[in-house]
N, C-alpha and C positions, 0 to 999 in steps of 0.2 A: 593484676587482680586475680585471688582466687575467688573460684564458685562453691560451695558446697550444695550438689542437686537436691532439688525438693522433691519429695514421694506427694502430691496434692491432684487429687487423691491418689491414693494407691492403684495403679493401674490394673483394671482387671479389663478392662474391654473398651473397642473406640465404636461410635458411632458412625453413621453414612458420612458427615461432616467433617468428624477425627476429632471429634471434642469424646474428652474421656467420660466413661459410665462406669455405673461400679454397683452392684447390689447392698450395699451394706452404707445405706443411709447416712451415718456417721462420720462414714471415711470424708463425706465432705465438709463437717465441721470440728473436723480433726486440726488442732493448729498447724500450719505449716512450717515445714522448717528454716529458719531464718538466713539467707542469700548473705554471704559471707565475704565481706568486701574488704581487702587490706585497705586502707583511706579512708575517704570520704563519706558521711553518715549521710548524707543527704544526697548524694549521689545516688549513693545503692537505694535509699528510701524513694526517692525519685523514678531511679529505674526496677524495682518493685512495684511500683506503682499503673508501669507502663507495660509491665509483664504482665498483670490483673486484667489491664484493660483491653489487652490484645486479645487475651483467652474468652473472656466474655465477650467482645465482642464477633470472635471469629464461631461462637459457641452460639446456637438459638439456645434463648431461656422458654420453653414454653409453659403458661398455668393455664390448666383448663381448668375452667367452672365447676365446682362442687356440684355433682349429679345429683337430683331427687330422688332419694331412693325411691323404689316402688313400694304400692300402695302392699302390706298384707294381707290376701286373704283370710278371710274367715270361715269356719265350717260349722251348718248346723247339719244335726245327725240327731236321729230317733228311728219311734216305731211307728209302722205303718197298720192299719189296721181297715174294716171295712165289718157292718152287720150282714154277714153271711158267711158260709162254710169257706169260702174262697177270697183273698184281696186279688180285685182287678186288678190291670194297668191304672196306673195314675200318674198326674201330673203335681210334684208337688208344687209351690210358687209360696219363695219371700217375698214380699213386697216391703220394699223401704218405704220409712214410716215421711222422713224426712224429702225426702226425692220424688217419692210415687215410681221408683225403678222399680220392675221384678224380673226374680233370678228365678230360673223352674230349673228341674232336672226330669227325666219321665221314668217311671218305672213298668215292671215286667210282672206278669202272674203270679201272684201267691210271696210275689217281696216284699218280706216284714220289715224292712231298715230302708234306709236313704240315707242321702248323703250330700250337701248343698252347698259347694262353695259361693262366698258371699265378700263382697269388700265391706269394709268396718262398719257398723249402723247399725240401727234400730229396726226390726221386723214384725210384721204379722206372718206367720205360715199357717196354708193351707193345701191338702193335699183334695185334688178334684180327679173322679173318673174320667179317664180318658173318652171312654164313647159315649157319656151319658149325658147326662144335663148339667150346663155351666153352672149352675148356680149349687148345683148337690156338690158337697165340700166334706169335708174333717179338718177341721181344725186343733190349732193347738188353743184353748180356751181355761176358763176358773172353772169349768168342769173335768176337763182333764187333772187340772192342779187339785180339784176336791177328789178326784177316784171314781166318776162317772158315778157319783152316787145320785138318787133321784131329788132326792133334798137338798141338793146344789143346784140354784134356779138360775145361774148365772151361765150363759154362755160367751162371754164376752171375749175378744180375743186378748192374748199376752202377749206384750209387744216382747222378743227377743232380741237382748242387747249381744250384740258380736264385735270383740276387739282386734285390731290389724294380730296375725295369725292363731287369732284362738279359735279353738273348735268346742262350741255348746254343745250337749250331752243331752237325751232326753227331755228332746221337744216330740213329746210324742203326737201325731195328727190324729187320737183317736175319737176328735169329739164328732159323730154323726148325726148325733142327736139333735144337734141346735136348728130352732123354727125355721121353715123359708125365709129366704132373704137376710139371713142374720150375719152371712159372709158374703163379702164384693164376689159378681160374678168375674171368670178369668177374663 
C-alpha cells in the first residue's frame, strides 16, 4: 500500500493533549487530501474512517455556551446650575422610571456639567443639594424644555430615554423653580 500524507489541518501548533490547533479557522474545513490506497476502495474508506475516529476521539471537542454579552451603559450629561452666584455640591439621581432603581453621582463646587452613567431605560433626573434640604431639587422639567420662561407653567419632569451605550446631551438640571414637593425627595 501506498500513503499519500494528509496536511488536516495544516500543522501550526499541538495542544496539552497533542490534538492539533491552528489559528486560521478554515484550515479545518479545508478538504482533506484523499489517503491513497493501491487496491481496495472500501478498505481505505473503512480505514479512513477509523483514522477520523481515533483523532476525535483522542481529541476533547469542547462548545462553551454563547456568553451574554453585557448590558451597555448609558450616559446622561448636562448643565448644572443653582439660583445664586455659586453652584453647591450636589447630588444628581436618575431614577428609573420602570424599576424605581437610582443611579446619582456627587458633584463639587461651582461644577457646571455632570456626568451619569446609567444601564438602558427610561429616567427622571434630579440634581439635589448636597447639605440642604431633600426635598429642594432642580430638575430636568417642560420648564427647562420652554427656556425657564415664566409663562411656562409646567414643571413636570421629562422622563429621559437612554439606549445600551448612548450618551444623552443636554439634560440640563436647571429647573429650581418648581413648587415644594413637585419632585420625589432623595
Amino acid at each position: 500500500m501506498r500513503w499519500k500524507q494528509a496536511a488536516f489541518p495544516p500543522p501550526e501548533g499541538r495542544q496539552a493533549d497533542g490534538c492539533l490547533t491552528h489559528s486560521d479557522p478554515s484550515a479545518y474545513t479545508r478538504t482533506m487530501s484523499v489517503l491513497r490506497l493501491s487496491g481496495d476502495r472500501k478498505g481505505a474508506s473503512l480505514l479512513l474512517l477509523v483514522l477520523i475516529s481515533i483523532f476525535l476521539a483522542a481529541c476533547t471537542i469542547t462548545v462553551s455556551p454563547t456568553a451574554t454579552p453585557p448590558v451597555l451603559e448609558g450616559v446622561i450629561t448636562g448643565a448644572l446650575s443653582y439660583p445664586s452666584d455659586q453652584i453647591p455640591p450636589q447630588q444628581v439621581v436618575a431614577t428609573n422610571l420602570d424599576s424605581g432603581e437610582s443611579y446619582t453621582v456627587d458633584t463639587a463646587l461651582d461644577q457646571a456639567t455632570y456626568s451619569l452613567p446609567v444601564p438602558p431605560g427610561s429616567y427622571h433626573v434630579i440634581a439635589y443639594v448636597l447639605s440642604g434640604e431633600s426635598d429642594y431639587g432642580g430638575g430636568y422639567t417642560e420648564f427647562v424644555l420652554c427656556g425657564l420662561r415664566a409663562d411656562c407653567p409646567s414643571h413636570d419632569l421629562v422622563p429621559v430615554i437612554v439606549g445600551p451605550g448612548e450618551t444623552v446631551t443636554g439634560i440640563d438640571l436647571t429647573d429650581w423653580y418648581a413648587p415644594p414637593g413637585s419632585f420625589p425627595s432623595r
